[in-house]
DSSP file (Angstrom, degrees, kcal/mol; ACC not computed):
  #  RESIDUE AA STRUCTURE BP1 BP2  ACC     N-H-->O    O-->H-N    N-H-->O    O-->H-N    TCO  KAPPA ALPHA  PHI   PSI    X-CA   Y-CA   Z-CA
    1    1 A X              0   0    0      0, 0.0     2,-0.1     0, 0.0     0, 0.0   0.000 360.0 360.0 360.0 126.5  -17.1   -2.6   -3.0
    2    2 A X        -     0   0    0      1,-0.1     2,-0.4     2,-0.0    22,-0.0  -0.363 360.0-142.6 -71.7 158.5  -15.9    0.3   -3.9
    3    3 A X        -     0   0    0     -2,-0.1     2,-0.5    22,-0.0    22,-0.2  -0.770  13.7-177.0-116.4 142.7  -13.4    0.6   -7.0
    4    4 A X  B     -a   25   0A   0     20,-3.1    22,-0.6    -2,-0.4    53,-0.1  -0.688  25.7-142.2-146.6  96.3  -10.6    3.0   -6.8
    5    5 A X        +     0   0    0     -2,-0.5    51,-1.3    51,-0.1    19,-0.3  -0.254  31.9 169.6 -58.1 139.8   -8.7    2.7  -10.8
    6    6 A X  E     -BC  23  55B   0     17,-2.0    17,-0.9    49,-0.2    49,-0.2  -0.814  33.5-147.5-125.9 134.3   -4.7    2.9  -10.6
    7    7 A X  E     +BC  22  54B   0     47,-1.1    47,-0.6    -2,-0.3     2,-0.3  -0.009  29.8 173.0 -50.6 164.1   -1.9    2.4  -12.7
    8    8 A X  E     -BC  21  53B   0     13,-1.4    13,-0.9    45,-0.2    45,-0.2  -0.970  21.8-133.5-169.5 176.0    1.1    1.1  -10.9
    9    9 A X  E     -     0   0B   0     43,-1.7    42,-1.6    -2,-0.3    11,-0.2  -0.680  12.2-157.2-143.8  92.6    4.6   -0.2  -11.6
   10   10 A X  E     - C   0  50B   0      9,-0.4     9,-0.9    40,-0.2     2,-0.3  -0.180   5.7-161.9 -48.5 147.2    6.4   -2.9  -10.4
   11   11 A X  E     -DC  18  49B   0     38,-1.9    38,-2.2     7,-0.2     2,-0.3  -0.842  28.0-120.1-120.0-178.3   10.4   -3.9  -10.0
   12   12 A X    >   -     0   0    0      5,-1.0     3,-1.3    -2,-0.3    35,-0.2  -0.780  46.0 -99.1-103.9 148.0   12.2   -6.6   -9.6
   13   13 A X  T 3  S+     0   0    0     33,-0.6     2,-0.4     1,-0.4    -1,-0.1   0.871 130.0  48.0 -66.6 -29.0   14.5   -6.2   -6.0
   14   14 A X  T 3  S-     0   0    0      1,-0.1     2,-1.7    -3,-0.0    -1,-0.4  -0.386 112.2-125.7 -97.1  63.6   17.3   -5.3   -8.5
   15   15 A X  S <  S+     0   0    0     -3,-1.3    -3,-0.2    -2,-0.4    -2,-0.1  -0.150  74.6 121.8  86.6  -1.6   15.4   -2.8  -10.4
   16   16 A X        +     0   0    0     -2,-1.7     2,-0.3    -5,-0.1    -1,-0.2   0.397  69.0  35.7 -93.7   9.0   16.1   -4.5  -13.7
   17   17 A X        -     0   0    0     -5,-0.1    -5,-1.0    28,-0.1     2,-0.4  -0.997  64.9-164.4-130.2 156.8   12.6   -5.2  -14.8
   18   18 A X  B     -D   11   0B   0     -2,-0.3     2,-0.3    -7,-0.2    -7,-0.2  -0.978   6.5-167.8-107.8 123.8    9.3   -3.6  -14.6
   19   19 A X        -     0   0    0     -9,-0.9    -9,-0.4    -2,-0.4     2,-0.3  -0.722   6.4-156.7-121.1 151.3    5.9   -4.1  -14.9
   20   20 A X        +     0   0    0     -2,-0.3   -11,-0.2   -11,-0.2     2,-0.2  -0.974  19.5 171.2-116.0 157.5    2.8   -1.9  -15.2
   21   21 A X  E     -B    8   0B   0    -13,-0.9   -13,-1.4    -2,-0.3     2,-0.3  -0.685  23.0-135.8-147.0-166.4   -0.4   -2.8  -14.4
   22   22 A X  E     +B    7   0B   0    -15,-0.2     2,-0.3    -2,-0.2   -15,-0.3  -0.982  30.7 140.3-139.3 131.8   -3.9   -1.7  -13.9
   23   23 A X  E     -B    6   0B   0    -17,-0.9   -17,-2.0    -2,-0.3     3,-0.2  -0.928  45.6-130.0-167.1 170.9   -6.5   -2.4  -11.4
   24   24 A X  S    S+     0   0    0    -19,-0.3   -20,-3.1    -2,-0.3   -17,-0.1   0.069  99.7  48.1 -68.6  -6.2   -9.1   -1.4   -9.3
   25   25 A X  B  >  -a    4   0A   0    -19,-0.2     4,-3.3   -22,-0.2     3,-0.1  -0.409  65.3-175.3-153.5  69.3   -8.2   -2.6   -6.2
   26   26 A X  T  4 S+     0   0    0    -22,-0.6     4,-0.4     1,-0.2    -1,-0.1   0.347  80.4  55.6 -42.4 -17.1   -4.2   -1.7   -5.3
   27   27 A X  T  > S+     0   0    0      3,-0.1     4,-2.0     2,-0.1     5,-0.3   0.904 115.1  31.9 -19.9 -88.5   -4.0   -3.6   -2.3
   28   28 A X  H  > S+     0   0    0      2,-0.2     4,-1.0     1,-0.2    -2,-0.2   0.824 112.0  61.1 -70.1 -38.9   -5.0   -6.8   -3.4
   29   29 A X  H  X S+     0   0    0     -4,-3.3     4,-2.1     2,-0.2    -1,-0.2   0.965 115.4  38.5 -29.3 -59.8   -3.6   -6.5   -7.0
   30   30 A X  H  > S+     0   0    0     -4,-0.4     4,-2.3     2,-0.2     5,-0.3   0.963 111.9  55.5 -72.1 -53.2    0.1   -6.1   -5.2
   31   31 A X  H  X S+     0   0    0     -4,-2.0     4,-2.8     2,-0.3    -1,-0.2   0.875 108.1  54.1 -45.6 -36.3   -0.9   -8.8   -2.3
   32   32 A X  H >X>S+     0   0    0     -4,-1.0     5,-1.0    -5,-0.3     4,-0.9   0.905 113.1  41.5 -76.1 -78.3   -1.5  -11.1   -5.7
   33   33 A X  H 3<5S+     0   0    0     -4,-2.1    -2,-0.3     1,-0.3    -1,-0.2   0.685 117.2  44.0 -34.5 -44.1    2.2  -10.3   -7.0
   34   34 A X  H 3<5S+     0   0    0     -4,-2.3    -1,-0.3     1,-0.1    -2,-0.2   0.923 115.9  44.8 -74.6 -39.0    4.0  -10.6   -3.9
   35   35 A X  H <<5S-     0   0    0     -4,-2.8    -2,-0.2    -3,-0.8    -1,-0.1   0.793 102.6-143.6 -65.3 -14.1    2.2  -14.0   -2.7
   36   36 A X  T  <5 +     0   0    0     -4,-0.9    -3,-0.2    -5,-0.1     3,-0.2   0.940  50.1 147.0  28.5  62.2    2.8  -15.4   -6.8
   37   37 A X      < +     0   0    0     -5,-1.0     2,-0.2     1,-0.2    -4,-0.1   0.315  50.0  61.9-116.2  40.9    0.0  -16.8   -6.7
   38   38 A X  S    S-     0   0    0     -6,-0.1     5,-0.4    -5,-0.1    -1,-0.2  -0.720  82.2-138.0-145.2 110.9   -0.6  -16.1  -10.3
   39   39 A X        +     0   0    0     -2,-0.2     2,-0.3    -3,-0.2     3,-0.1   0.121  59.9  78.7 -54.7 154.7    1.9  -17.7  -12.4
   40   40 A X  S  > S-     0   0    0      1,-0.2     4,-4.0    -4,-0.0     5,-0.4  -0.938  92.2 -19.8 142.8-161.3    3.0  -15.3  -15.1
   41   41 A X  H  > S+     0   0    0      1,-0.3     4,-2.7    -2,-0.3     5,-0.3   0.824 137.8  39.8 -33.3 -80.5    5.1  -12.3  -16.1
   42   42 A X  H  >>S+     0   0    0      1,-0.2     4,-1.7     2,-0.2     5,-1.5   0.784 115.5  56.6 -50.7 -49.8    5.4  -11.1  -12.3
   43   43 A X  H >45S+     0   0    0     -5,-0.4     3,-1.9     1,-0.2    -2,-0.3   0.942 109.7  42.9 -63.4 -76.0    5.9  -14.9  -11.4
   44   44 A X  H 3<5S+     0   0    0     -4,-4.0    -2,-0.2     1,-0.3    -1,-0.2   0.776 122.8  33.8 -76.0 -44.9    8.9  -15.5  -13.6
   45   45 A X  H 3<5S-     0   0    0     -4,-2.7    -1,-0.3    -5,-0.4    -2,-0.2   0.707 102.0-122.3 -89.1  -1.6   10.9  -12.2  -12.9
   46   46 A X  T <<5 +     0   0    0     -3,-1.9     2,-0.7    -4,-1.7   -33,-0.6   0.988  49.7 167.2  51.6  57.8    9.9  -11.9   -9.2
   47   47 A X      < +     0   0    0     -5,-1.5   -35,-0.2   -35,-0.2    -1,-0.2  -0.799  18.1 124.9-109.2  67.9    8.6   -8.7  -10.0
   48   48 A X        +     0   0    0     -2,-0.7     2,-0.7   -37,-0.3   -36,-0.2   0.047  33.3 103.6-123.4  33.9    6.5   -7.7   -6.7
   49   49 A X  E     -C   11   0B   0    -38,-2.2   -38,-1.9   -16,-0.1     2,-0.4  -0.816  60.1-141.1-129.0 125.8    7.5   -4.6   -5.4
   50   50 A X  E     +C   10   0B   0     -2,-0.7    41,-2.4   -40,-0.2    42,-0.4  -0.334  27.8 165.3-101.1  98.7    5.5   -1.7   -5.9
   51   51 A X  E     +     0   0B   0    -42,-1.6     2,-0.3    -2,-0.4    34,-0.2   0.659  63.3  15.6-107.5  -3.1    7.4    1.4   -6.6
   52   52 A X  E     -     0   0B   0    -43,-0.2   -43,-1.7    32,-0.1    -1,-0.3  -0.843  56.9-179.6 174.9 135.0    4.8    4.1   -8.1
   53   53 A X  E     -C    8   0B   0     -2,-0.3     2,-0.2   -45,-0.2   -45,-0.2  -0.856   7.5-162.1-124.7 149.8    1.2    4.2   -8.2
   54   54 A X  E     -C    7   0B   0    -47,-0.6   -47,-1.1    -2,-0.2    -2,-0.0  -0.799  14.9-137.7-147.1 139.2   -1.2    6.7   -9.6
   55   55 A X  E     -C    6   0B   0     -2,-0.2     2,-0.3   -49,-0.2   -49,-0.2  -0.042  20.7-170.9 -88.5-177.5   -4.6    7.1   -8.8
   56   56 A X        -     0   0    0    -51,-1.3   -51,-0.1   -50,-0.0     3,-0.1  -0.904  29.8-138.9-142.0 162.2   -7.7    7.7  -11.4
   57   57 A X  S    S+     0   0    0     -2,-0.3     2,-0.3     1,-0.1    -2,-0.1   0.413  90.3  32.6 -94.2   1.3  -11.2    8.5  -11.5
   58   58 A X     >  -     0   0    0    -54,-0.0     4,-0.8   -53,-0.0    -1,-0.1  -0.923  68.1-134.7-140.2 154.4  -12.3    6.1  -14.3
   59   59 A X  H  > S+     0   0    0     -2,-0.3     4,-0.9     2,-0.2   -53,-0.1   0.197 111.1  62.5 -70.0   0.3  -10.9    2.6  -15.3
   60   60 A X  H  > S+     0   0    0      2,-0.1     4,-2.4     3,-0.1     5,-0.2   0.745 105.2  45.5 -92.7 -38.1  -11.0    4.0  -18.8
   61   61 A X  H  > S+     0   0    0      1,-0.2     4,-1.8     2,-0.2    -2,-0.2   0.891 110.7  46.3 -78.0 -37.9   -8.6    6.5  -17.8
   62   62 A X  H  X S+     0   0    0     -4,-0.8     4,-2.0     2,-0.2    -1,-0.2   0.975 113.8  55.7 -55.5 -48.2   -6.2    4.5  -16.0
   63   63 A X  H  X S+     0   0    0     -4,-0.9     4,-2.4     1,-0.3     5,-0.2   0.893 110.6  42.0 -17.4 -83.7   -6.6    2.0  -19.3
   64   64 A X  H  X S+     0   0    0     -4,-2.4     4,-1.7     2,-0.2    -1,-0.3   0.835 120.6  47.6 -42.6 -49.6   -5.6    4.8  -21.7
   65   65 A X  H >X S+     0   0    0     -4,-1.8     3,-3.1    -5,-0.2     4,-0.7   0.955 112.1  47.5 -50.2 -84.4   -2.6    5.9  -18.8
   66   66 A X  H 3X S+     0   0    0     -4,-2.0     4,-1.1     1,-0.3    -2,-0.2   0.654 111.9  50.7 -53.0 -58.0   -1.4    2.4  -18.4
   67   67 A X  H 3< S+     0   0    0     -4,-2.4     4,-0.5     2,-0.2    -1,-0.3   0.697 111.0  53.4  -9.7 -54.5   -1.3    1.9  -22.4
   68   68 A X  H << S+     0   0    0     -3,-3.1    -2,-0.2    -4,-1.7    -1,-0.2   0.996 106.3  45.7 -62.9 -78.6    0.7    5.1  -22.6
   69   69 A X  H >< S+     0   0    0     -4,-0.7     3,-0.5     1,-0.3    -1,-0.2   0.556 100.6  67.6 -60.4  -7.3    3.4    4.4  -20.3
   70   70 A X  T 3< S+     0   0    0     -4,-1.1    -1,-0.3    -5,-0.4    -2,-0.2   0.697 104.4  45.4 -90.8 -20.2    4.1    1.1  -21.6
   71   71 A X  T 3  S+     0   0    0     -4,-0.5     2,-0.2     2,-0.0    -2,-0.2   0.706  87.6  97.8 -84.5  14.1    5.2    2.5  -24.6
   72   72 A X  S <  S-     0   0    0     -3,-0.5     2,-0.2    -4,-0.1     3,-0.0  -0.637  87.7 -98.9-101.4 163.2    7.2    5.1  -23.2
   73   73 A X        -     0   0    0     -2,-0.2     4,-0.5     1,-0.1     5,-0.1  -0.486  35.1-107.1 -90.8 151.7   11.4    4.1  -23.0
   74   74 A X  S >>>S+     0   0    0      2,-0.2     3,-2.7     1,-0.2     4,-1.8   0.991 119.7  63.4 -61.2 -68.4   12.8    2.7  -19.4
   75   75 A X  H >>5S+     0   0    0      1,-0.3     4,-2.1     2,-0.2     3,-0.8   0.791 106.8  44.5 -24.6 -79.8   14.6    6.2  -19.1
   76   76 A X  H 345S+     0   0    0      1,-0.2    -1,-0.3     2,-0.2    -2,-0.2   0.559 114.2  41.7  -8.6 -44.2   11.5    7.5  -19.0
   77   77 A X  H <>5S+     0   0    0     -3,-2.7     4,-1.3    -4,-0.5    -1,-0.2   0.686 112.0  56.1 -91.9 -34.0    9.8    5.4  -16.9
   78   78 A X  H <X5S+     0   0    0     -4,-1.8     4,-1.1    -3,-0.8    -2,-0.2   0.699 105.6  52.5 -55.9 -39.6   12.8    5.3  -14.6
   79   79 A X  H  <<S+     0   0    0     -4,-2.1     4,-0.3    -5,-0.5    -1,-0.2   0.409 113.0  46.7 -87.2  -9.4   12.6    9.5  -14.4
   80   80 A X  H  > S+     0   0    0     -5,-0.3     4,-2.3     2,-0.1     5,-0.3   0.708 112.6  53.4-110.5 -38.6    8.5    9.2  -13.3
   81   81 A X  H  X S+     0   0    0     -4,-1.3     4,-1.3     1,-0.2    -2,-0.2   0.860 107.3  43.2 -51.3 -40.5    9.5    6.6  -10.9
   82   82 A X  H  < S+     0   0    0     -4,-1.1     4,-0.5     2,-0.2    -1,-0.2   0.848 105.1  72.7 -63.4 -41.0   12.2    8.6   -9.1
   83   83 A X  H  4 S+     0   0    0      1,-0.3     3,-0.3    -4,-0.3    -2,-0.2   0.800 114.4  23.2 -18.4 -65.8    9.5   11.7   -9.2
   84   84 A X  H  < S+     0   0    0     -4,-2.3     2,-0.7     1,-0.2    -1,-0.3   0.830 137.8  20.8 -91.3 -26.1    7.8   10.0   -6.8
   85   85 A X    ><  -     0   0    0     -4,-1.3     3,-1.1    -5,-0.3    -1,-0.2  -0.849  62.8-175.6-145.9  78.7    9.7    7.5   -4.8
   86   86 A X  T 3  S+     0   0    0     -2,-0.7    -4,-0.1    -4,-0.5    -3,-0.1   0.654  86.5  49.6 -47.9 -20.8   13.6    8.7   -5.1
   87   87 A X  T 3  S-     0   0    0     -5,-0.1    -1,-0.3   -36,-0.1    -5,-0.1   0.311 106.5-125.5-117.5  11.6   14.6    5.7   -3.2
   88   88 A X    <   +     0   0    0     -3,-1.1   -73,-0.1    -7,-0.2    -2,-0.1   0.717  50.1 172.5  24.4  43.4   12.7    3.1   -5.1
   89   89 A X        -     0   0    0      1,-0.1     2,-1.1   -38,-0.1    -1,-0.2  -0.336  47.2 -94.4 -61.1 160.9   10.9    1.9   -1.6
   90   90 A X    >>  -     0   0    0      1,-0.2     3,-1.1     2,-0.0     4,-0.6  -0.631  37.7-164.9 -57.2  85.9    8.3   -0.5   -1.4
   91   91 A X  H 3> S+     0   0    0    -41,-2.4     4,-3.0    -2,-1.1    -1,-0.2   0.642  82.1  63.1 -60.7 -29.9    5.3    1.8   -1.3
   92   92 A X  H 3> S+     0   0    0    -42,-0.4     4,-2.2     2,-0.3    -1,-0.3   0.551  90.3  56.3 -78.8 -11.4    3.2   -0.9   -0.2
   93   93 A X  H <4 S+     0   0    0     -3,-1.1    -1,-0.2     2,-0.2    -2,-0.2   0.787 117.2  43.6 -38.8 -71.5    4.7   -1.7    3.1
   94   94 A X  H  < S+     0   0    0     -4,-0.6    -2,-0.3     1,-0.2    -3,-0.1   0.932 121.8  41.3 -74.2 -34.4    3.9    2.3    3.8
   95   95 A X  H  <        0   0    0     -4,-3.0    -2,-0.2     1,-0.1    -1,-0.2   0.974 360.0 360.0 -71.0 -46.9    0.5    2.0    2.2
   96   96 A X     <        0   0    0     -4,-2.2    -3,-0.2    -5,-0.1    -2,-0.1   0.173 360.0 360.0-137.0 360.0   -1.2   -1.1    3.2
């Protein structure tokens, strides 16, 4: 299988929380969050919809990415989010 590292960011349907994550396999990561079938953080806020992704060439790199941006302020996070997806659709509906 091939692995293809990304970062991503969940909301919640009313934007007020967000998650980032990390994975190798963006598809199935987001498939896991929308179905909750892994109780946790995502599970509790209903935090499945996938509003900005970016892709990587190393899992080290994403690592180091994903690390970064959780320490960056929701203004911030909000402003990288718009960049790409102004309307905050569900990318994953148009991706997969």
């Amino acid at each position: 299988m091939t692995k293809h590292p990304c970062v991503y960011i969940l909301s919640s349907p009313n934007k007020n929380v967000l998650y980032i994550g990390v994975t190798s396999n963006l598809p199935a990561r987001v498939w896991q969050h929308k179905s909750k079938v892994v109780e946790g953080f995502t599970y509790k806020y209903n935090v499945s919809k996938l509003v900005y992704y970016e892709a990587h060439d190393s899992m080290e790199s994403a690592i180091t990415r994903e690390k970064q941006l959780k320490t960056w302020n929701r203004a911030w996070k909000e402003h990288l989010v718009a960049k790409m997806n102004p309307e905050w659709k569900d990318l994953y509906k148009e991706l997969f």
